[in-house]
C-alpha positions as a Python dict, from the first residue, in 0.01 Angstrom:
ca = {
    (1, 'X'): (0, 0, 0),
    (2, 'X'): (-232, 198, -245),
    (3, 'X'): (86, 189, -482),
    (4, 'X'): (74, -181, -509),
    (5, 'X'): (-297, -143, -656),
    (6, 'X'): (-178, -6, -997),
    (7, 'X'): (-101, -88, -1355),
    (8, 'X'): (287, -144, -1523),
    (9, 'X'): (234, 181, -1638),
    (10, 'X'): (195, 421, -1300),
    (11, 'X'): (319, 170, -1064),
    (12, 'X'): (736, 302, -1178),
    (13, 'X'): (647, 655, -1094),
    (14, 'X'): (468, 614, -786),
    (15, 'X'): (740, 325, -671),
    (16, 'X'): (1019, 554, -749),
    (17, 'X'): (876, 861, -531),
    (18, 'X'): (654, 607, -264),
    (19, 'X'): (887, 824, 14),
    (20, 'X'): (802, 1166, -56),
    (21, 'X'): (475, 1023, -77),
    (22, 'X'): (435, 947, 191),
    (23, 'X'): (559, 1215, 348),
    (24, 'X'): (398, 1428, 137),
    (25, 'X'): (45, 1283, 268),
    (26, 'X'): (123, 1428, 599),
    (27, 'X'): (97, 1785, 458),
    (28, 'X'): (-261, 1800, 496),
    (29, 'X'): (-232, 1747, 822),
    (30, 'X'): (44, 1984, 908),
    (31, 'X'): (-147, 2280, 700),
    (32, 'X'): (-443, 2268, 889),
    (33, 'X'): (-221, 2491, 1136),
    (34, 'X'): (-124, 2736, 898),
    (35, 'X'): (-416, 2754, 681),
    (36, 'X'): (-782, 2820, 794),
    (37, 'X'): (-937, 2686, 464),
    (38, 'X'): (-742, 2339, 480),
    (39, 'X'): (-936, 2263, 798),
    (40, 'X'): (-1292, 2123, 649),
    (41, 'X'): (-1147, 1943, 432),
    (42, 'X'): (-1080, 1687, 669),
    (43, 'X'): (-1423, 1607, 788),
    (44, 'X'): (-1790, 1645, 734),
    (45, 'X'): (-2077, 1649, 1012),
    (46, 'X'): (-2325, 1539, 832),
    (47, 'X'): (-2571, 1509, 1153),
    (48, 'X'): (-2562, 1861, 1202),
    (49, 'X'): (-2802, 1877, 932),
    (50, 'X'): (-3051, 1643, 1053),
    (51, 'X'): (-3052, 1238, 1131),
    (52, 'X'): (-3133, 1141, 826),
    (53, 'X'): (-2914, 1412, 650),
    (54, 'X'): (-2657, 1113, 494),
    (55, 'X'): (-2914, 1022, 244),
    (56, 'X'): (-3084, 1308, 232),
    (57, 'X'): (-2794, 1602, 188),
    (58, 'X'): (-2766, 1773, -152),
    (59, 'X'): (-2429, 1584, -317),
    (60, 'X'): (-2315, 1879, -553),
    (61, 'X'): (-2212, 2141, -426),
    (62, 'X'): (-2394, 2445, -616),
    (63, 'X'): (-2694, 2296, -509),
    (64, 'X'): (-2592, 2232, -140),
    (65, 'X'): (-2471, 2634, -154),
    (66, 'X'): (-2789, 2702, -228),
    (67, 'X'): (-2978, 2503, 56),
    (68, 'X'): (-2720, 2638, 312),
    (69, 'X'): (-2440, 2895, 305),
    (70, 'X'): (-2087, 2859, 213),
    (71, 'X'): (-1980, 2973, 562),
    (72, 'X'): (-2233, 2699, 664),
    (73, 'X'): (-2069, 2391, 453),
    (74, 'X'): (-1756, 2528, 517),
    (75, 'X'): (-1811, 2544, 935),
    (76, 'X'): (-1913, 2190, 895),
    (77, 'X'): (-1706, 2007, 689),
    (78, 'X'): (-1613, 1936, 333),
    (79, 'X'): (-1464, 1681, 291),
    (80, 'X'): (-1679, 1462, -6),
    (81, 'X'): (-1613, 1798, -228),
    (82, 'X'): (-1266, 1801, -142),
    (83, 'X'): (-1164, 1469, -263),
    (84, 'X'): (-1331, 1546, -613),
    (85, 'X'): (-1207, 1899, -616),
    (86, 'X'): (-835, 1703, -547),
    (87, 'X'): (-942, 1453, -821),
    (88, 'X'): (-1021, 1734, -1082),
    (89, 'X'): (-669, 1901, -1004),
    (90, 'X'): (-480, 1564, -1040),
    (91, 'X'): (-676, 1478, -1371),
    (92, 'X'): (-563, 1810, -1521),
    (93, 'X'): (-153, 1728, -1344),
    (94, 'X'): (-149, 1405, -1577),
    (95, 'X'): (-289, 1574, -1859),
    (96, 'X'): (-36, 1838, -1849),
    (97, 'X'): (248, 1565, -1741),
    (98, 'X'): (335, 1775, -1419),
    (99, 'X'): (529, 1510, -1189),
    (100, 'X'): (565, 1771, -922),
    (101, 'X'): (139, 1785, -932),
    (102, 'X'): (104, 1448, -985),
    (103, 'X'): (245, 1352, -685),
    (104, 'X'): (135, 1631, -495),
    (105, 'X'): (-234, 1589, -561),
    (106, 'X'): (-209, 1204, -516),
    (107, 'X'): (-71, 1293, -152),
    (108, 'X'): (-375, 1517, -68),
    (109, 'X'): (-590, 1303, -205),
    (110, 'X'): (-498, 989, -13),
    (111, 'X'): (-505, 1183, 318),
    (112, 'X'): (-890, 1336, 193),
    (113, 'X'): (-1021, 975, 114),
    (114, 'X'): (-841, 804, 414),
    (115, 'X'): (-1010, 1013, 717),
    (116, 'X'): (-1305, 986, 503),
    (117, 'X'): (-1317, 597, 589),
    (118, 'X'): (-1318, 695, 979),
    (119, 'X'): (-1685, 727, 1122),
    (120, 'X'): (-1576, 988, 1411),
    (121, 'X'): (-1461, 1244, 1080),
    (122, 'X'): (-1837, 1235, 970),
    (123, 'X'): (-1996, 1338, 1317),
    (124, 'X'): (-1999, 1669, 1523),
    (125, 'X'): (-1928, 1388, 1838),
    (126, 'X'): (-1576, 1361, 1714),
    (127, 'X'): (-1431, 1271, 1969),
    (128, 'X'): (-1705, 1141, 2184),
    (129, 'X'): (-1682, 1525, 2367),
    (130, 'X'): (-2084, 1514, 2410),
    (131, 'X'): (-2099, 1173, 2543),
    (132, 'X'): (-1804, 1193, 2812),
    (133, 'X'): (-1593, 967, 2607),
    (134, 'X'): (-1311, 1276, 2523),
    (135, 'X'): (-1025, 1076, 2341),
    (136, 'X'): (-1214, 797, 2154),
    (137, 'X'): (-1117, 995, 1829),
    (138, 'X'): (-712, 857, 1895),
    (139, 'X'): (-840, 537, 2026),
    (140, 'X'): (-1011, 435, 1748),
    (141, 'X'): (-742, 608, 1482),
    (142, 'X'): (-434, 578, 1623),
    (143, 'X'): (-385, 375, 1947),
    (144, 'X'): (-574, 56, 1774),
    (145, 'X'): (-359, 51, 1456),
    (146, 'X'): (-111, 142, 1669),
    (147, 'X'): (-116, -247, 1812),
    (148, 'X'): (-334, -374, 1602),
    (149, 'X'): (-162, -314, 1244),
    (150, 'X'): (94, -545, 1198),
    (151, 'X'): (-117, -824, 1175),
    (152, 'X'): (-350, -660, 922),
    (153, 'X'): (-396, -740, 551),
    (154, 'X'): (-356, -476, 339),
    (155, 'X'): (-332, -678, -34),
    (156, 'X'): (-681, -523, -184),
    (157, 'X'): (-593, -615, -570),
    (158, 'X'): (-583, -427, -819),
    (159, 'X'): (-710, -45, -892),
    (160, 'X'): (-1093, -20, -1060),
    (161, 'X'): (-1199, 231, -1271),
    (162, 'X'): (-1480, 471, -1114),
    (163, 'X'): (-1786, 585, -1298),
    (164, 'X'): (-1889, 838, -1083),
    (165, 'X'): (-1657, 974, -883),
    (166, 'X'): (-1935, 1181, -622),
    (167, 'X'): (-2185, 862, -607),
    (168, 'X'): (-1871, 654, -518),
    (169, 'X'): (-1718, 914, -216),
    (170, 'X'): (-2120, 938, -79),
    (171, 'X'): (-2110, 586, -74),
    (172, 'X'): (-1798, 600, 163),
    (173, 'X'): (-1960, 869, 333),
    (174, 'X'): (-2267, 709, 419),
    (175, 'X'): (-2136, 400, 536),
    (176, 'X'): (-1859, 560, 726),
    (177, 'X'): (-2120, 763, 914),
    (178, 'X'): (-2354, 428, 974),
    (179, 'X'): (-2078, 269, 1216),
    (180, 'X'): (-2058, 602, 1423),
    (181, 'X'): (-2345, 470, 1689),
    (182, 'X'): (-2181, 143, 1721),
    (183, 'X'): (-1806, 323, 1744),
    (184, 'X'): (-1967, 505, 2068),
    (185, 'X'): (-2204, 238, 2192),
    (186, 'X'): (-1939, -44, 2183),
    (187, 'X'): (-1634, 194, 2330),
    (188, 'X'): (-1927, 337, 2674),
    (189, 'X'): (-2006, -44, 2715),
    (190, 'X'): (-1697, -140, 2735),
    (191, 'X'): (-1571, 181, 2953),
    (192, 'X'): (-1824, 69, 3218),
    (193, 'X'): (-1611, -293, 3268),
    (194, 'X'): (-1252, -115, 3306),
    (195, 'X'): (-1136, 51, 3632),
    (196, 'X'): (-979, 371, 3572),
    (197, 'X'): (-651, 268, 3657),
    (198, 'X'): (-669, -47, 3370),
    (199, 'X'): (-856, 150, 3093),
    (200, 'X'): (-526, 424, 3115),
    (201, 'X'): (-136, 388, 3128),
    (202, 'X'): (128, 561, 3096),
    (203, 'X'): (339, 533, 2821),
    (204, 'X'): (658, 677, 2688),
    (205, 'X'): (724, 867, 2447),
    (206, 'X'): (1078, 998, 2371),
    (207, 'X'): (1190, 1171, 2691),
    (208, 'X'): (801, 1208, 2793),
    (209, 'X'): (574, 1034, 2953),
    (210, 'X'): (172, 1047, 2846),
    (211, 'X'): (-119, 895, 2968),
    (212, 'X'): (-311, 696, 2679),
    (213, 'X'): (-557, 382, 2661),
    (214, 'X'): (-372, 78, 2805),
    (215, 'X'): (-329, -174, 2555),
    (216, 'X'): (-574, -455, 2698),
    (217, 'X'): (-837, -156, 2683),
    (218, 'X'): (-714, -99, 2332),
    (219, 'X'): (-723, -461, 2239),
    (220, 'X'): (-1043, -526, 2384),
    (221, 'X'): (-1251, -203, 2205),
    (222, 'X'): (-1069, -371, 1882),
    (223, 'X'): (-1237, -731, 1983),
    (224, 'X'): (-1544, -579, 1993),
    (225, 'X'): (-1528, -395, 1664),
    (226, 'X'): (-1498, -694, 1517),
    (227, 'X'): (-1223, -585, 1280),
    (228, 'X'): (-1399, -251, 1158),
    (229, 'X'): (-1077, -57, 1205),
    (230, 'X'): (-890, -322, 962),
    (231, 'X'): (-1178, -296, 686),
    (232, 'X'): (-1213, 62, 677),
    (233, 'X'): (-813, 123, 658),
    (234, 'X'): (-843, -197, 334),
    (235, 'X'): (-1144, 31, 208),
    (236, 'X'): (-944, 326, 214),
    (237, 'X'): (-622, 144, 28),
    (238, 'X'): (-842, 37, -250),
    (239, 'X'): (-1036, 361, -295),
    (240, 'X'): (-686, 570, -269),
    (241, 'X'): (-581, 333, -559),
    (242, 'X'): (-940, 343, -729),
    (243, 'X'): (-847, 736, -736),
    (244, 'X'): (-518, 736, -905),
    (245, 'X'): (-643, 517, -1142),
    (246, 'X'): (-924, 674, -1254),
    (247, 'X'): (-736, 998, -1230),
    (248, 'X'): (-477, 909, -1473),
    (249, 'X'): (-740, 701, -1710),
    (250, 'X'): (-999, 1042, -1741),
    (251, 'X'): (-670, 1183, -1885),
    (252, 'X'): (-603, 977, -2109),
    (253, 'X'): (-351, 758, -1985),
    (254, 'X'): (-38, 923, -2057),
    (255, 'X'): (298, 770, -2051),
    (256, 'X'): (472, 846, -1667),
    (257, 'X'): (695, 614, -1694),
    (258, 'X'): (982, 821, -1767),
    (259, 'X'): (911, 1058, -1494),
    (260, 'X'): (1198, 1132, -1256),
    (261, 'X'): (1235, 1041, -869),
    (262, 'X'): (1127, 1413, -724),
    (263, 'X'): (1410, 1532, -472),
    (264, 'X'): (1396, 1633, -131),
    (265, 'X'): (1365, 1979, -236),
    (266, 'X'): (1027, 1959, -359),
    (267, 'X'): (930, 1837, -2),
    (268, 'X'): (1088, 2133, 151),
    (269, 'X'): (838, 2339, -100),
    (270, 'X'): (546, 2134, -31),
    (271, 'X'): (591, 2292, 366),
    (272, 'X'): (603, 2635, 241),
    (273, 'X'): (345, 2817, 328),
    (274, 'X'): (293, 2978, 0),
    (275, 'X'): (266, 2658, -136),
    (276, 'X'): (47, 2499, -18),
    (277, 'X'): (-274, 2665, -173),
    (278, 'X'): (-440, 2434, -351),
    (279, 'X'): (-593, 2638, -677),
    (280, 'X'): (-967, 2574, -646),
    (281, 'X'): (-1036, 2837, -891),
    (282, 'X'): (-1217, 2601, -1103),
    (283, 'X'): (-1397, 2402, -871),
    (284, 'X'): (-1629, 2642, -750),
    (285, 'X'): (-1497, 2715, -365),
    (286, 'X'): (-1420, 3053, -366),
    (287, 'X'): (-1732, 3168, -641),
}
């Protein structure tokens, strides 16, 4: 949907390859398994640092090396540097007119800024495993959309130009961490009012079976969210889309709209192992 956000002249590239996009902003995912750095990028917990630490926490990183270590940030999350790291290395891809890059950094990048829009990626109570609510992380991420999303709206406009790229992802940050209490709070309430045996079912999945949230428990935690899971997945459309675009303006808007549809092939790269390292080299991670 963040495609649909652009200008005439990125919306033909991104149109052309919007498959291999998409499966190309999987990878992050799928690396975290074969690459120990990829891992933080995914999440920060900010609260490890203090209850207060969302406004408080040093936004650049040089200066938040200093404060703490690097094995430190790194144990906890980085996500926030992550994104603009991505956004540096997709700048310099459109400057240099690499379509491979281009698309591969616009992949990462989505996946960065989308669990950045989920509260439970901004919290060291993930997935509720210090409250007794184990599993909450799926329920609000995946089992919710999973019923919920077809009757979302997911038109957000058009793509904005960003000033400041690190103010804008604290922003996201900060909020996203703000609706963590009520994520919890709202989900034990509601646990308290379901029998075992109607909060779970079994469902199944290819030749398995699995037990997962029942769908009235599913529907219900989403009634009582009052739509957060919608906003936050519309937040994360139009900031995926602010991205791009500012990307691809900060280098000077060049012309990509005689860029050719990327094969299959460079999706089998992309899962290579050897592939996959995103060069950081100027971004600061591994000085």
């Amino acid at each position: 949907m963040a495609i649909f956000t652009l200008p005439q002249e990125m919306i033909l590239f991104y149109k052309n390859n919007m498959l291999l996009l998409e499966e190309a902003s999987v990878q992050p995912d799928i690396r975290r398994y074969v690459m120990e750095e990829e891992g933080p990028r995914h999440y920060i917990d900010i609260d490890v640092y203090g209850d207060s630490a969302v406004f408080t926490f040093p936004r650049k990183w040089s200066v938040a090396q200093e404060v703490y270590s690097r094995d430190t940030l790194l144990a906890n999350g980085i996500i926030p540097w992550a994104i603009l790291w991505t956004k540096h290395e997709l700048t310099a891809a459109f400057k240099q007119g690499n379509d491979a890059g281009i698309l591969r950094y616009s992949a990462d990048i989505a996946h960065y800024i989308a669990d950045a829009h989920v509260p439970l990626h901004t919290t060291i109570n993930y997935n509720g495993q210090f409250t007794g609510q184990e599993g909450i992380h799926r329920l609000w991420e995946t089992r919710i959309p999973e019923i919920e999303s077809k009757d979302y709206t997911f038109w957000v406009g058009k793509a904005t130009y960003i000033a400041d790229t690190e103010v804008r992802i604290w922003e996201v940050i900060e909020s996203s961490h703000l609706k963590v209490d009520s994520v919890l709070q709202i989900e034990n309430q509601l646990s308290e009012s379901f029998s075992e045996d109607r909060k779970y079912a079994y469902r199944k999945t290819g030749k398995t079976e699995r037990r997962d949230y029942s769908e009235p428990y599913a529907e219900a935690y989403a009634a009582l969210l009052r739509g957060m899971v919608e906003r936050q997945m519309r937040a994360s459309v139009k900031l995926i889309g602010d991205f791009w675009f500012t990307c691809w303006v900060d280098a000077g808007q060049p012309d990509i709209t005689d860029f050719k549809i990327l094969s299959d092939k460079y999706l089998d790269k992309l899962k290579k192992k050897d592939s996959l390292r995103i060069p950081l080299q100027r971004t600061g991670l591994h000085n």
